[in-house]
C-alpha positions in Angstrom: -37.2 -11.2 -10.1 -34.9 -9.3 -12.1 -33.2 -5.8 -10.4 -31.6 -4.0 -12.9 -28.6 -1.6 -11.5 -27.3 1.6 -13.4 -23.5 2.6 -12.6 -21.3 4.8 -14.5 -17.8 4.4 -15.1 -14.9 7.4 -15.0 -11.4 6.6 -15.5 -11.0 3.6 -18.4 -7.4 2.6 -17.8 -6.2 -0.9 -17.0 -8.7 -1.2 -13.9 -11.7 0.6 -15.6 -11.2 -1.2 -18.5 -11.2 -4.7 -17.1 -13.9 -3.8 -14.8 -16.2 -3.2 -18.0 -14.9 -6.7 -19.5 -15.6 -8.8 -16.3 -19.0 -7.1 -16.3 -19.8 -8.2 -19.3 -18.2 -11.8 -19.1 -20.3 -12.3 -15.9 -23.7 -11.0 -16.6 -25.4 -14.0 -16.5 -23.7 -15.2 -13.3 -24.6 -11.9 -12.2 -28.2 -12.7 -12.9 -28.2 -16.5 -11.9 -26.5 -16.3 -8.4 -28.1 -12.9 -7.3 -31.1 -11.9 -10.1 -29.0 -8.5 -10.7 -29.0 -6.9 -14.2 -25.6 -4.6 -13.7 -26.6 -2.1 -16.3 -23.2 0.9 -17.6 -25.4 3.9 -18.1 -22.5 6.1 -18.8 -18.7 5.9 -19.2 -15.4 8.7 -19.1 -12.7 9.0 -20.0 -10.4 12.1 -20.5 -9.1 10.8 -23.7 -12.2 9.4 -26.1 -9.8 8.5 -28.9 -7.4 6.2 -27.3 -8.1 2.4 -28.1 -9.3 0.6 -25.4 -10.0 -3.3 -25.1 -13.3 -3.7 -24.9 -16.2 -2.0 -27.5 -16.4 1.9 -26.6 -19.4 2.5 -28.9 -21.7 0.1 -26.8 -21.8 2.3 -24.0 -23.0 5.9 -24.0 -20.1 7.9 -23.2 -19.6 11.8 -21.7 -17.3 14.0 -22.3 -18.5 15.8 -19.0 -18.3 13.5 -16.5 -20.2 15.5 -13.9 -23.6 15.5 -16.1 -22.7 11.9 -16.4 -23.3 11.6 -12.1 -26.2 13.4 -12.7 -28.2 11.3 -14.8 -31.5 10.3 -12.7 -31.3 6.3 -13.2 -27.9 6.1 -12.4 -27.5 4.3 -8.9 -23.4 3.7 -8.0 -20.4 5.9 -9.6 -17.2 4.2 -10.0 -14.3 6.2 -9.8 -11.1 4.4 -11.2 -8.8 8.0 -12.4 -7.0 7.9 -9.6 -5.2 10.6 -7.9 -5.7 12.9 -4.2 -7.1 16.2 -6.8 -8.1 17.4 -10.3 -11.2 15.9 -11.6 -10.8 12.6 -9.6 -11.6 14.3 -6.2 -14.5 16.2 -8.0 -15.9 13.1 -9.1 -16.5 11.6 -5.8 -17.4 14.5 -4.1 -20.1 15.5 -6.7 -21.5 11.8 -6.6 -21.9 11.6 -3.3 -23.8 14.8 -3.0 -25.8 14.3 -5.7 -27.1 11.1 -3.4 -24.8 8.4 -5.7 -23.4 5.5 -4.1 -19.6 5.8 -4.8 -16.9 3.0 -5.2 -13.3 3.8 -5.8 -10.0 2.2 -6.3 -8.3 5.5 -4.9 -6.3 5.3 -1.9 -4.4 8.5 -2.2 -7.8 10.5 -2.1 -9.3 8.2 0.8 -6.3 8.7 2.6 -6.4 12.5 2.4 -9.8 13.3 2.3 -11.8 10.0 3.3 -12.9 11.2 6.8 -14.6 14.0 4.7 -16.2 11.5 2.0 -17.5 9.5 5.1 -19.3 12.5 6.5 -20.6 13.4 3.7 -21.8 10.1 3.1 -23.8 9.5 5.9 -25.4 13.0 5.4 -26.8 11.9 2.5 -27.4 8.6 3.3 -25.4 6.6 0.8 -22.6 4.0 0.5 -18.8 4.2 0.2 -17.0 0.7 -1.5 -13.7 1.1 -1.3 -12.3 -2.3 -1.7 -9.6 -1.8 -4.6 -7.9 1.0 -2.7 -6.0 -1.8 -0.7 -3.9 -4.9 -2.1 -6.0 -4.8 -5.6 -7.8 -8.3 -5.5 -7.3 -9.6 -1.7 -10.7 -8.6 0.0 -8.8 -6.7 3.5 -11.4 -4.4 3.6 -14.5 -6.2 3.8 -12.5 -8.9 6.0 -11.7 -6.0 8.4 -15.1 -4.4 8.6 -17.4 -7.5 8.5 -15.2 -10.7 9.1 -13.1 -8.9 12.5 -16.1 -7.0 13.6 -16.1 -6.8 17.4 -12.8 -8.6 17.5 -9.7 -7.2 19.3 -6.8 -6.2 16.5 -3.8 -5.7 17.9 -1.4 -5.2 14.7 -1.7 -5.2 11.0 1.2 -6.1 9.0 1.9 -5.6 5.3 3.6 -6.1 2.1 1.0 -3.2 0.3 3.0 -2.6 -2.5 4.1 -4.8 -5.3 5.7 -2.7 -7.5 8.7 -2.3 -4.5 8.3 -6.2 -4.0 8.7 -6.8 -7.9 11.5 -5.3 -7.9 13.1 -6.5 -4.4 12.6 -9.7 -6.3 14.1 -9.5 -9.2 16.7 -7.7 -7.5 17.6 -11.1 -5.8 16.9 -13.3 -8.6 18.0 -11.8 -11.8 20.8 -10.0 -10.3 19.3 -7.1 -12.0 20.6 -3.0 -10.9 17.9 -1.6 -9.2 16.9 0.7 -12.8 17.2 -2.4 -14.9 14.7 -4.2 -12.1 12.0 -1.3 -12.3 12.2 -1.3 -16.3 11.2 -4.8 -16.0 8.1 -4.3 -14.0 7.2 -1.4 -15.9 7.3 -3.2 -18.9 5.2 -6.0 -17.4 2.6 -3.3 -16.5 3.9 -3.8 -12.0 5.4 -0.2 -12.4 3.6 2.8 -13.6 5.6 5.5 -15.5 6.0 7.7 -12.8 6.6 5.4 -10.1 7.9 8.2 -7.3 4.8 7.3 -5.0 5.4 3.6 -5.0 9.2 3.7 -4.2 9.3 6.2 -1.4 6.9 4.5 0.6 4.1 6.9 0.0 1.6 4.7 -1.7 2.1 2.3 0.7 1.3 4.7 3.7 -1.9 5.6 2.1 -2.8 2.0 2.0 -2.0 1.5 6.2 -3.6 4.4 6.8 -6.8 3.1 5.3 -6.4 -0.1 7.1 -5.4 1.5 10.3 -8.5 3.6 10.6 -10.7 0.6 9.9 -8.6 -1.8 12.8 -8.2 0.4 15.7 -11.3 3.3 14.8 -9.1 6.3 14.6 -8.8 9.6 12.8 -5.4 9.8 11.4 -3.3 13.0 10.1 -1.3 11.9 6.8 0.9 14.8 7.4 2.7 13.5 10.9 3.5 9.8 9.5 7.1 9.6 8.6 8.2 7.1 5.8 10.5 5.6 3.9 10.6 3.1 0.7 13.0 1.4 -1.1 14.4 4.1 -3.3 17.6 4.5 -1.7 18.6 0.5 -2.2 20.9 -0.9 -4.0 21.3 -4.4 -5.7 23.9 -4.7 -3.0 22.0 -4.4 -0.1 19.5 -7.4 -1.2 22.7 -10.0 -1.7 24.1 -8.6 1.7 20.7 -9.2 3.3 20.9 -13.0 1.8 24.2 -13.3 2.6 22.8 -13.0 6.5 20.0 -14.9 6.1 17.1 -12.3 5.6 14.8 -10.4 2.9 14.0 -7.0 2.5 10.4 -6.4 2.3 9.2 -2.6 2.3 6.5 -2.8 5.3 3.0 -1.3 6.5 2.7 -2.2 9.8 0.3 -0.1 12.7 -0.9 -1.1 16.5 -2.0 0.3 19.3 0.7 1.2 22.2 0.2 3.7 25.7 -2.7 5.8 23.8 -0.9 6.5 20.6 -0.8 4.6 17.2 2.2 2.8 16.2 2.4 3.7 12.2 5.8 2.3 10.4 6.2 2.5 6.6 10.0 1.7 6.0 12.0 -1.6 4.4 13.1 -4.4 6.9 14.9 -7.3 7.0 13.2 -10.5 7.5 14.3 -13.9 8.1 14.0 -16.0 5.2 12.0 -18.7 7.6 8.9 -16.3 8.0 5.9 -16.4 5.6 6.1 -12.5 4.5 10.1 -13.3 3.5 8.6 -15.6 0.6 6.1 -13.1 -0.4 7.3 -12.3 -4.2 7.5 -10.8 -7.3 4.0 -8.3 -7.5 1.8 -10.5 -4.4 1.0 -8.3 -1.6 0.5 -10.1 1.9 -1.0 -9.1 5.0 -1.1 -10.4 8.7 -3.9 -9.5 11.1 -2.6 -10.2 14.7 -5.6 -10.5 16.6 -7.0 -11.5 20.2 -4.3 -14.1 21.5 -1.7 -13.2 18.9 -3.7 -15.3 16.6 -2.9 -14.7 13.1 -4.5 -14.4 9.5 -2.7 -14.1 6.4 -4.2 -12.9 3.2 -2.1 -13.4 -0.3 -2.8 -12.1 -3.6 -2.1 -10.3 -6.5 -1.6 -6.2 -5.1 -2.1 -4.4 -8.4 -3.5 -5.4 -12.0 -6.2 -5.2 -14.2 -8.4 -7.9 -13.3 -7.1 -8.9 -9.2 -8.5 -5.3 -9.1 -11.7 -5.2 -11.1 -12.9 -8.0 -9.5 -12.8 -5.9 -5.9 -14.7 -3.1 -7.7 -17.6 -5.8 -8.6 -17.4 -6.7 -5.9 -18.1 -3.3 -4.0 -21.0 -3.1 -6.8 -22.7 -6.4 -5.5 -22.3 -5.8 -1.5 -23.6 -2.0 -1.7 -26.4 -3.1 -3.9 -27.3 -5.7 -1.2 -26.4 -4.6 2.1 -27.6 -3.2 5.0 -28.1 0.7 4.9 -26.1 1.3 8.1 -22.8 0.0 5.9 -20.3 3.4 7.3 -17.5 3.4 5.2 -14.9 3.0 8.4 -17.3 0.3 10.0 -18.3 2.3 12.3 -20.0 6.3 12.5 -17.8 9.1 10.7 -18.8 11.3 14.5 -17.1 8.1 16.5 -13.5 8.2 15.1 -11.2 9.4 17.4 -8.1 11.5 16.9 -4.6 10.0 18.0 -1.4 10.5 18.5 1.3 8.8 16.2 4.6 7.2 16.9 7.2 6.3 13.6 9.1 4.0 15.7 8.5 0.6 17.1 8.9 0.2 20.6 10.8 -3.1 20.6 15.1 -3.4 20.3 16.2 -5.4 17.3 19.1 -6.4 15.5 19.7 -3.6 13.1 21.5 -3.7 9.1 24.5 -1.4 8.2 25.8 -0.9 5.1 28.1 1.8 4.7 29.9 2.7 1.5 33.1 4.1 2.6 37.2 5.3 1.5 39.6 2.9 1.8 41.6 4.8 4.2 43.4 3.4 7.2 41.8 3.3 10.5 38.2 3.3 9.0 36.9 0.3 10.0 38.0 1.0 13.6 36.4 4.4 13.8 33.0 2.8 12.4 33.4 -0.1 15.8 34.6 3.1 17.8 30.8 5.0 16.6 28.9 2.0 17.7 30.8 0.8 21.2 29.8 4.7 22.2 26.3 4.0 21.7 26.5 1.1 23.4 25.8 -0.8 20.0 27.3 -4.4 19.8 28.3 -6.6 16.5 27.0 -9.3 15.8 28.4 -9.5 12.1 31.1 -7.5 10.4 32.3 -8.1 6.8 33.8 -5.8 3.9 33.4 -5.7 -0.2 35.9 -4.1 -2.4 33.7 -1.6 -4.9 36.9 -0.6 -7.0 40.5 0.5 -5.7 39.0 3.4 -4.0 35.8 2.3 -2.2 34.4 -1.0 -0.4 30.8 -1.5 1.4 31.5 -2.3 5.0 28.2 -4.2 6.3 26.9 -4.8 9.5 24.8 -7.0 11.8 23.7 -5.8 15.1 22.6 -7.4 18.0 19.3 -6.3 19.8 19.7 -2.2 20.7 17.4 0.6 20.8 16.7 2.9 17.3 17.7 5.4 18.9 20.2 4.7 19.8 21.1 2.8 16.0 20.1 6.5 14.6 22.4 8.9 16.7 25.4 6.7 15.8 24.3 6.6 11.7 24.5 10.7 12.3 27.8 10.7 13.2 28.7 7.8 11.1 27.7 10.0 8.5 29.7 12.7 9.3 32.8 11.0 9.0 35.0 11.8 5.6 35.7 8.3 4.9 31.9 7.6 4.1 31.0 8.5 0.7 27.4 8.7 1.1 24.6 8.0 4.1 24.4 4.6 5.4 22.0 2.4 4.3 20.1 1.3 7.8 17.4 -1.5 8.2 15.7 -3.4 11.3 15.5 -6.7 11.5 11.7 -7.6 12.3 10.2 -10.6 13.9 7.1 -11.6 12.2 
C-alpha cells in the first residue's frame, strides 16, 4: 500500500536544492524499499528569481513561507535557511506549533534555542530530525540516540568542521598563505562567503554542543563555553607542526569529569600516527569513546550539497516511520539536567610555541628564563629568520599543566621583543 507524505521546503540553497533533486532521483526507491510517496507540497525561497538546478515551476512555490506551514496536508517542514534568527527561527517555531514535524540542517539555532524546540515539541506531540546539523552526511545523530542507547559514553571527539580542515590541508600541501588556502575552498563551494563562524571555532561549538547534550543528557549554556579556531594561524605554524611530527586539527571534544562537563573547541597538535591526523581536505571525523575506552570512528564528507541532503531524507524516512516517543535529545526535554562547564582538559601535555619575536640579544634566553619559572621544561627549541628584523622562535614542551603553559604566554607576551601574541597549541593523545 502506497502512503503518500506532504513536506515543504524553505531555504533552496546548495542543501535545499539537492535535497529536492535526490527526492526526485529516488522516488521509486522510495516507493520500492518502504511504499512511501514523498510528495513537495510547497517550496521558499527568499529570492524566486535566482536560477536554481532543478525545475522551480514543478512545485508550487510561496512567497510567504508561514502560509506555506500552514497548509492542512502538509505533514514535515524542512528548514534548510540556516541561521540562530530572522525568518529561519520563525520557521521552525511556527511549524512546530502549528503541529508540523520539523527537520533542519541548522545547528546554530539548535544550539541556541533547541532545549526550547524540544519542549515545544513534545507539547504538541511532534518530531524533531535534526541529522544535517552535525558532519553533513555522517549519520552521528541517529548513531548517538539509537545505536549508543543505554551505553556508557565517556568522550566524544571531533574534527566538525571542514572548511578549517580544507584549509589546514592545503596549508600543508600546497604551501598555500592561509588567504590563498581559504580562496580555494571557497571557490570549491568548502568555504561560504562569510566564513567568520567556521574559522573562530564557533560553528564547530555549535556542532559539540548538539552532540554533547545527546551523549551525556545535559542542558548546556552556549554563552559559558570558551573557544577558539584556526583564525589566528599561519602557514608557518602547519610546517613547524610537521617539522615535529604532528597535525593541526581544529577539535570538538566533551566528557564528563567531578560533576562538570569537559567542553574544548580549540586547534591541537596531533601525531601524525593517529587516525584523526590523516583526516583531510573537507572530511569530518568523529570518535565515540565508550564503556572500556572502546572506540568508534565515523568519516565522511562534513559539508555539501548532497553528503547533506541525504541526512535530511533521511530525517524524512525515520520520522515518517518511527516510534512516537522519538524526543529530539533521546531522552524527555523535563529530564536534561543543567551542568557546570570546564574549557580545559584535566590532563598535562606537551604544549606548541611559536613566538614571533625581534632579533635582539638576550631574547631567546629570557623566553627559557619565562618557562624555567613556571616550571615549564623543553623538549624542542629551534629558530626561523622572517627578514633581518624578525625570526619565529618555536617550541616543544614536555608534559606541564595549562595553567601553568598560560601564565607564562602572559608574560611572554608582555615582553618588547615579541611582535605579536604567541601562537599556543596542546599536543593531544587520541
Amino acid at each position: 500500500m502506497i502512503k503518500n507524505y506532504n513536506i515543504v521546503i524553505a531555504g533552496l540553497g546548495t542543501v535545499g536544492s539537492s535535497t529536492i533533486n535526490l527526492i526526485e532521483k529516488n522516488k521509486n526507491i522510495f516507493l520500492m524499499k518502504s511504499g512511501l510517496r514523498i510528495n513537495i507540497v510547497g517550496i521558499f525561497a527568499k529570492n524566486k528569481s535566482k536560477k536554481r538546478n532543478f525545475k522551480k515551476n514543478k512545485y508550487k512555490w510561496f512567497s510567504n513561507p508561514l502560509e506555506m506551514i500552514k497548509q492542512k496536508d502538509v505533514d514535515t517542514v524542512v528548514e534548510l535557511i540556516g541561521g540562530d534568527k530572522g525568518i529561519a527561527k520563525k520557521i521552525c517555531f511556527e511549524a512546530l506549533k502549528n503541529n508540523k514535524n520539523l527537520i533542519t540542517a541548522n545547528k546554530a539555532l539548535i544550539a541556541n534555542d533547541g532545549y526550547e524546540l524540544a519542549k515545544l515539541a513534545e507539547k504538541n506531540k511532534v518530531k524533531i530530525g535534526f541529522e544535517a546539523s552535525v558532519a553533513g552526511g555522517i549519520p552521528i545523530i541517529s548513531t548517538l540516540k539509537r545505536n549508543f542507547n543505554g551505553i556508557k559514553i565517556n568522550k566524544i571527539t571531533g574534527i566538525l568542521n571542514g572548511t578549517s580542515n580544507y584549509i589546514l590541508t592545503n596549508m600543508l600541501e600546497e604551501k598555500n598563505q592561509f588567504k590563498n588556502s581559504l580562496k580555494k575552498a571557497q571557490k570549491l563551494g568548502y568555504a561560504e562567503q562569510k566564513p567568520d563562524d567556521d574559522l573562530n571555532g564557533l560553528d564547530t561549538l555549535h556542532k559539540i554542543l548538539i552532540l554533547s547534550t545527546i551523549a551525556f543528557n545535559k542542558k548546556i549554556d552556549l554563552k559559558k563555553v570558551v573557544f577558539s579556531g584556526i583564525n589566528n594561524l599561519r602557514k608557518d605554524d602547519v610546517f613547524y607542526a610537521d617539522r615535529l611530527g604532528y597535525r593541526i586539527k581544529l577539535l570538538g571534544i566533551c566528557y564528563l569529569e567531578k560533576n562538570k562537563l569537559k567542553l574544548v573547541v580549540e586547534p591541537f597538535l596531533i601525531s601524525k600516527e593517529k587516525e584523526l591526523s590523516n583526516v583531510n581536505n573537507n572530511l569530518n571525523a568523529i570518535i565515540i569513546d565508550s564503556n572500556n575506552n572502546n572506540k568508534t570512528i565515523l568519516v565522511g564528507e562534513g559539508a555539501g550539497g548532497d553528503p547533506t541532503s541525504m541526512s535530511v531524507v533521511s530525517d524524512i524516512l525515520n520520522i515518517h516511520f518511527e516510534d512516537k516517543n522519538d524526543f529530539m535529545y533521546g531522552i524527555k526535554y523535563q529530564n536534561l539536567r543543567k551542568i557546570k562547564i570546564s574549557n580545559n582538559l584535566s590532563n598535562k601535555d606537551l604544549f606548541f610555541i611559536r613566538a614571533q619575536i625581534y632579533d635582539k640579544p638576550g631574547a631567546i634566553a629570557a623566553i627559557t628564563t619565562i618557562l624555567k619559572n613556571y616550571k615549564i621544561s623543553i623538549k624542542s627549541l629551534f629558530q626561523e629568520q622572517i627578514n633581518q628584523k624578525l625570526f619565529n622562535v618555536v617550541i616543544l614542551t614536555h608534559k606541564c599543566k595549562k595553567s601553568f603553559i598560560n601564565l607564562a604566554a602572559s608574560n611572554l607576551n608582555n615582553c618588547k621583543f615579541v611582535k605579536q601574541d604567541s601562537i599556543i597549541m596542546q599536543v593531544l593523545h587520541v
